[in-house]
N, C-alpha and C positions, 0 to 999 in steps of 0.2 A: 504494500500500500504506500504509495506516495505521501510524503510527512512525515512518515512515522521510524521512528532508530529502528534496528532490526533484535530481534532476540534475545537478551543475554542467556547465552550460555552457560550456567553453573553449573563447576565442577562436583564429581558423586561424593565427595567430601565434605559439600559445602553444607552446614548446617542451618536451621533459620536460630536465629540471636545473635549467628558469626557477624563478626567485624575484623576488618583488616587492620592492624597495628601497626607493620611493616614489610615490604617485599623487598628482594636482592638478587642480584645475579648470581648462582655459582657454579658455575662449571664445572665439571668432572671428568675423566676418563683414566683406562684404562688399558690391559695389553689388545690394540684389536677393536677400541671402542670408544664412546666418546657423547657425552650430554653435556647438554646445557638447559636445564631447568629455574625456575625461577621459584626458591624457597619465600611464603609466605607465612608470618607470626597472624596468628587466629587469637582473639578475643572471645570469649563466650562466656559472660556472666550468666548464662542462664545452665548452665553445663554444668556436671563436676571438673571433668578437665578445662579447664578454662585457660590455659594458652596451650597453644599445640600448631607445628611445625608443617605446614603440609608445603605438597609441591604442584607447580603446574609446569608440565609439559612442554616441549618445543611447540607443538603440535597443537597446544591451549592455550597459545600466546598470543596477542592481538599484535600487531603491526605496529603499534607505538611499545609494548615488550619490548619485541625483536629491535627497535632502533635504540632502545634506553640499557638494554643486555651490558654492552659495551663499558659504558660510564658507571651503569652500576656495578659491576663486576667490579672495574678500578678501583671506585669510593671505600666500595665494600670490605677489598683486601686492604687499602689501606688504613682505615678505621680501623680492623681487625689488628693488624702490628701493631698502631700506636696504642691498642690497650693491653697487647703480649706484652710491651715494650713496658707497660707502664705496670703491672701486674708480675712479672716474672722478674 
């Protein structure tokens, strides 16, 4: 239909209460293999677990994901040293 944003898509994870906290890039691989997922902190005051780590997909990633991957990936590792740096 004309006017209207298309779908959202939630992931089989996603709860009703969920709230997004923070998302990050992190990369992985391995011998032969290789992701790149986008780790998301979950809120859910209405849960018992009430923060919890989930992941979305290459493949569950919207087109501003894929173009923000990069820089968050950067931020992310770097924040991460500066408090290894600052903790160990």
């Amino acid at each position: 239909m004309e006017g209207k944003s298309p779908q959202k898509r939630r992931p089989s994870w996603w709860r009703q209460g969920d709230h997004v906290m923070v998302a990050w890039a992190e990369p992985c691989n391995g011998p032969g293999w290789a992701n790149s997922p986008v780790l998301v902190l979950v809120f859910n005051a209405t849960a018992r677990d009430t923060r919890r780590v989930e992941y979305l997909q290459p493949e569950d990633q919207t087109p501003e994901m894929h173009i923000l991957y990069g820089v968050s990936h950067a931020a992310s590792a770097a924040m991460t040293n500066a408090v290894r740096k600052h903790l160990l």
